[in-house]
Every structure is written in structure tokens, then in C-alpha cells.
C-alpha positions in Angstrom: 56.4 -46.8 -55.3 56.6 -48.1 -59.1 58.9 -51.1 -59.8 59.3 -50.0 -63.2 61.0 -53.1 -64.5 59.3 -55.6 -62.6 55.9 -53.9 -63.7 55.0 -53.9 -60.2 53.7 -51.1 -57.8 53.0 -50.7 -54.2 51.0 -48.1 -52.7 50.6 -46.9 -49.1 48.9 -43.5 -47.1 45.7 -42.4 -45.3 42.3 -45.1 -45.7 40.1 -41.8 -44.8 39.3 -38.8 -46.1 37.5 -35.7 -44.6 33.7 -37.0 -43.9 32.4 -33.8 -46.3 33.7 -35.7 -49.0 33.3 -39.1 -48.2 35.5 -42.6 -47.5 38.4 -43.3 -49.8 41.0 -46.3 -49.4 44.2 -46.3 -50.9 44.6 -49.5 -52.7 46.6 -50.9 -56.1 46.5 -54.5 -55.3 45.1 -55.3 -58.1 46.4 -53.0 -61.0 48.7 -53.6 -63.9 51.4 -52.0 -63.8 53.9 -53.8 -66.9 54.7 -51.3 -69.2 53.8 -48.6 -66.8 56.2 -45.5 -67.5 55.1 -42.9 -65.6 52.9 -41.9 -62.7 50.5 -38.5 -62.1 48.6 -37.7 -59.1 45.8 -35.4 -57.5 44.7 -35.0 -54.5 43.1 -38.4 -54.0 43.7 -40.2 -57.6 46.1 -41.4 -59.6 47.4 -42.5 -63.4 49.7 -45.1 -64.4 50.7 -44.6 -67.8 52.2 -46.9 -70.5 52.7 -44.3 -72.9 54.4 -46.6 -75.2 50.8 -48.7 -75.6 49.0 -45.9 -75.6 47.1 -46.8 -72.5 46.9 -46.0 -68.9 44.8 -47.0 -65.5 43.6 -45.0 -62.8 42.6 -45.7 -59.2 41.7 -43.7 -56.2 38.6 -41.3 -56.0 36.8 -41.4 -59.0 35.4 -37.1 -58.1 38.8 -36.7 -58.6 40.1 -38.7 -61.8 40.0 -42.7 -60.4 38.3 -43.6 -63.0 39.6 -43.4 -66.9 38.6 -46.4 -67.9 36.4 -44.3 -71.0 39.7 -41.9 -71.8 41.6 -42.5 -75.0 45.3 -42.5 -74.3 46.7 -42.8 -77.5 49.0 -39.8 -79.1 49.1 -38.2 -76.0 52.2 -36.2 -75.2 51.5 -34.8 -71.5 49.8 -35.1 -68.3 48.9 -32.8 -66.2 46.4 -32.3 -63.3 44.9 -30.3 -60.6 43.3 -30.8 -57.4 40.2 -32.2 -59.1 40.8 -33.5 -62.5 43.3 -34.5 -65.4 44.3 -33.7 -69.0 45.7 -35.5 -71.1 47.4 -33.7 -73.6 47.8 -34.6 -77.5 49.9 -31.8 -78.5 50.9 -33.3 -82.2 46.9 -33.2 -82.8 46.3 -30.1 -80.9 44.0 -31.9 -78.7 43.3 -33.1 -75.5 41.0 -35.2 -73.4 40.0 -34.1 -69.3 38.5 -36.1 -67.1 37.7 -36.1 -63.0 34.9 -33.2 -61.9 33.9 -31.3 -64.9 32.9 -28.0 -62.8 36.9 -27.7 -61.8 38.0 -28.9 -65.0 37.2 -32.3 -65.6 35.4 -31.3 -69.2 37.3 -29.6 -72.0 35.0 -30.7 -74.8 34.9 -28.0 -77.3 38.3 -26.2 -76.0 40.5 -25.9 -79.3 44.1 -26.9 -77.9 45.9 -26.6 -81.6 49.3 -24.9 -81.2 49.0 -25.4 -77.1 53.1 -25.6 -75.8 52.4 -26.1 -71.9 49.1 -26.3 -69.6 48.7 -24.7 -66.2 46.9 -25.3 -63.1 45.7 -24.2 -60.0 43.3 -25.7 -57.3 40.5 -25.8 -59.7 41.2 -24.3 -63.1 43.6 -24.9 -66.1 45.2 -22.7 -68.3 46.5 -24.0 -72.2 49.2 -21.5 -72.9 49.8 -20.7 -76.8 52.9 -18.8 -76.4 53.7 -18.0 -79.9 50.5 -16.8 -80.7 50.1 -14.5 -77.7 46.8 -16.3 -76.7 45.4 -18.9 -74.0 42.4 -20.9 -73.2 40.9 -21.5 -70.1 38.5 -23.6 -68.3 37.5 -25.0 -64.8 35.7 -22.9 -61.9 35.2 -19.4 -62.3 36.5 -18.8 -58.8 39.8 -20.1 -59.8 40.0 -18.5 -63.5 38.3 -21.0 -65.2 37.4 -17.9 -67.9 39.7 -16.2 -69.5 38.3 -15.3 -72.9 38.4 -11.3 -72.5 42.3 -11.4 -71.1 44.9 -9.9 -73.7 48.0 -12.8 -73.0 50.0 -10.6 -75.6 53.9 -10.4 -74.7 53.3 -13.0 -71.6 56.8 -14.9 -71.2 56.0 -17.0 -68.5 53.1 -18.5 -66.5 52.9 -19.6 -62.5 50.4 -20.5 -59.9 49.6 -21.4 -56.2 46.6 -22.9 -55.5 44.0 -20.3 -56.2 45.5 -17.8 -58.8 47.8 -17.5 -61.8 50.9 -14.8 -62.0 51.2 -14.2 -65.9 54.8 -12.2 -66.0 55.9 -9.8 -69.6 59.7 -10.1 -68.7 60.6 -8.4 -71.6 57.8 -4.8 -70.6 58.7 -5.5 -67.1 54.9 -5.9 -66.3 53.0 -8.7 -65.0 49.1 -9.3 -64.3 47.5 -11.6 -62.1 44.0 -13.0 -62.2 42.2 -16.2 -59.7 41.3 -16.3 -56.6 42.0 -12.2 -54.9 42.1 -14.2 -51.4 45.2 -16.4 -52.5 47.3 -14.6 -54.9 45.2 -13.6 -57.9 45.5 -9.7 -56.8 48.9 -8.1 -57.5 48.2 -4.4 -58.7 49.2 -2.9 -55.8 52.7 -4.7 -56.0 56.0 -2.7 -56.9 59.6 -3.9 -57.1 61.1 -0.4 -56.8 62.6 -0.6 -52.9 58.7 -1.3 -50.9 57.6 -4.6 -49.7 54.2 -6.1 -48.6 54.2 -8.7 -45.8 53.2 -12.1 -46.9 50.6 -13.7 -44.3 49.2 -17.2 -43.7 45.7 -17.6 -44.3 42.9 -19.9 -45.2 42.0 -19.5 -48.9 38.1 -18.6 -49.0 36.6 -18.3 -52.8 35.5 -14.6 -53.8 35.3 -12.7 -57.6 37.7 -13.8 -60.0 39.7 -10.4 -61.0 43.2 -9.2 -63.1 45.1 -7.0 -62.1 48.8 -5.9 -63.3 51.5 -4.3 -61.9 55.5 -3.4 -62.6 57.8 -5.9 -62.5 60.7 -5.1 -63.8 64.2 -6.6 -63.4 61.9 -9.9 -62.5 64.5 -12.9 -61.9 62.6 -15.7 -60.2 58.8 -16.4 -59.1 58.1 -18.5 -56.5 54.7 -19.4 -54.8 52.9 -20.9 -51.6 49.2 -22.6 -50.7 47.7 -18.7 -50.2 50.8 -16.4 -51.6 53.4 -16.0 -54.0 56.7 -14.5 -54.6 58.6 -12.1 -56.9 62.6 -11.8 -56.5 63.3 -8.6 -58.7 67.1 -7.7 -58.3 68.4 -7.7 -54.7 64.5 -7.0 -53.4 61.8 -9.7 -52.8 58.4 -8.9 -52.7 55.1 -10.7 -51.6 51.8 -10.4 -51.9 49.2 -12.5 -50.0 45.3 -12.6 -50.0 43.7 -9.5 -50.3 41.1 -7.9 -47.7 
């Protein structure tokens, strides 16, 4: 809970996380938080960010982002995270710095972020969306689409997620493609909006092959999406599609 103009923060929650990963305490006793404007989060770190100063801290699991004391904060323009890491976007430079586990996208050295206008994420990928020049960069684990380099993003309007794939809609064709995880999402070519309906379910998400596929959408007004399914309202109809298999 940030007391923004006292510079003052307290946090509270769980002192224990599952024993796979390890023991984590939540604790900012001893942070600075003056000049703190804003706040990000994972799953088990967080940034304070004075974005006026050019600086920021982090605590929490440093796995997951805790630690930044090595990032550069200055001219950055965004934030954003997933379950495992953080970027820090510089969109005036067209660059960006990531930090937190590299293998679910914690390392973006070498990604060329010129002309980026919004990043995307999922459990353990990111997507940098150029939308005027039909293109898009990805990194992170494969599982999750952490590769996109042979996907046309041509036409693409809009982008979601849920945790384990990404819904990439071309309002204007009335045709959307998904790609991620097939268990959570990340498979939608069997999906039509013309008067048929598949049942959502509520499963675990288990990593398999990363796969696109694309369907009709037309008439698309709204997407939503949950842990393991997502959502398409397309005129009076909804539509789901779960995991696959």
C-alpha cells in the first residue's frame, strides 16, 4: 500500500512459497519509497518506480525480478511484466531493458524494440507489438510463444492473452489466429462465430508444442480471457475455446 506523498509504503501477504521453488518473505521495511510514482508486480516481485528520477527499486524474489539494482531506468516509458520477469520499456529510443529469468523472458538483449507501441504477455513470454508496421517481436519460452519470427502479424488490430497463449484478432478481415500454449488457449482453428459454441472447461495448464492456428471471427466485439481459456463475444453469440486434447 504506497503512501505516495508521504514516500512511504507498507507491504503485507504470504512469508512462504511452494517448497519447489523455495522460501520467500514479503518485506519493504527498509525501501525508499520518496519519489516513488508507481508500482508493478509479478508473481513474487515487485518495482517501485520514480519515474521522474529516472530510477526505481525492487524487492521480493530475485528468479522473478527482486533484484534491479544493475537496470537502467532512465527514459523509460512503460513497465510491464509477466509471471517471471520485467521490461522496461524506452519507447522514445526504441529500446528496452528485461530483467528476472532470462529463459521466460528476463533477456531481450539483441531484440530491436524501434517503433514498439504496446508489449504483451503471458505466463512466460512477451510479445512487442509494432502495429503500424504489421510486425512483432517475441521472446521468452518457446512453450508460451517465446518465437514468433515466421508469424505474418499483417492486418492484426488487436492483441490479448491468458496465461499460456496469445489471441491476435484482424477486426477489419473478420479473422483471428492464435498461437501459445494448445492446452490453455493458444488453439482456436476450430472456433466459429456463425450460431455453434464450444464448452469452456477448467483445467490445469500442462506445457505441450507451441502452434498458430486461425479461424473466422467476424462481427468480433469484445475478447475476454481466463487462467486456461478465453472468450470471443461476436454479435449476440459467445464463444469459448478451452485447452485442446
Amino acid at each position: 500500500a504506497l503512501k505516495k506523498d508521504l514516500g512511504q509504503a507498507v507491504c503485507w501477504g504470504g512469508n512462504s512459497r511452494v517448497p519447489i521453488i523455495g522460501f520467500h518473505k514479503v518485506n519493504c521495511s527498509g525501501i525508499d519509497f520518496s519519489n516513488v510514482m508507481d508500482i508493478y508486480s509479478n508473481e513474487y516481485a515487485f518495482v517501485a518506480l520514480k519515474k521522474d528520477l529516472g530510477q526505481a527499486v525492487c524487492w521480493g524474489d530475485s528468479d522473478h525480478g527482486g533484484d534491479c539494482s544493475d537496470v537502467d531506468f532512465s527514459n523509460l516509458t512503460d513497465i510491464y511484466s509477466n509471471e517471471f520477469a520485467f521490461v522496461a520499456l524506452k519507447k522514445d529510443l526504441g529500446r528496452a531493458v528485461c530483467w528476472g529469468t532470462s529463459q521466460y523472458g528476463g533477456n531481450c538483449s539483441g531484440i530491436d524494440f524501434s517503433n514498439v507501441s504496446d508489449v504483451y504477455s503471458n505466463f512466460g513470454a512477451f510479445v512487442a507489438f509494432k502495429k503500424v508496421l504489421g510486425q512483432a517481436v517475441c521472446w521468452g519460452n518457446s512453450d508460451y510463444m517465446g518465437d514468433c519470427s515466421n508469424v505474418d502479424f499483417s492486418s492484426v488490430t488487436d492483441i490479448y492473452s491468458n496465461s499460456a497463449g496469445f489471441f491476435f484478432l484482424k477486426k477489419g478481415l473478420g479473422k483471428a489466429f492464435c498461437m501459445g500454449n494448445d492446452r490453455g488457449g493458444g488453439h482456436c482453428s476450430r472456433v466459429s462465430f456463425l450460431g455453434s459454441s464450444l464448452s469452456s472447461q477448467s483445467n490445469s495448464i500442462v506445457p505441450t508444442s507451441t502452434i498458430s492456428t486461425s479461424g473466422e471471427f467476424t462481427s468480433v466485439a469484445s475478447i475476454s480471457a481466463t487462467w486456461g481459456a478465453a472468450a470471443c463475444i461476436a454479435a449476440a453469440l459467445t464463444t469459448t475455446w478451452p485447452r485442446s486434447g
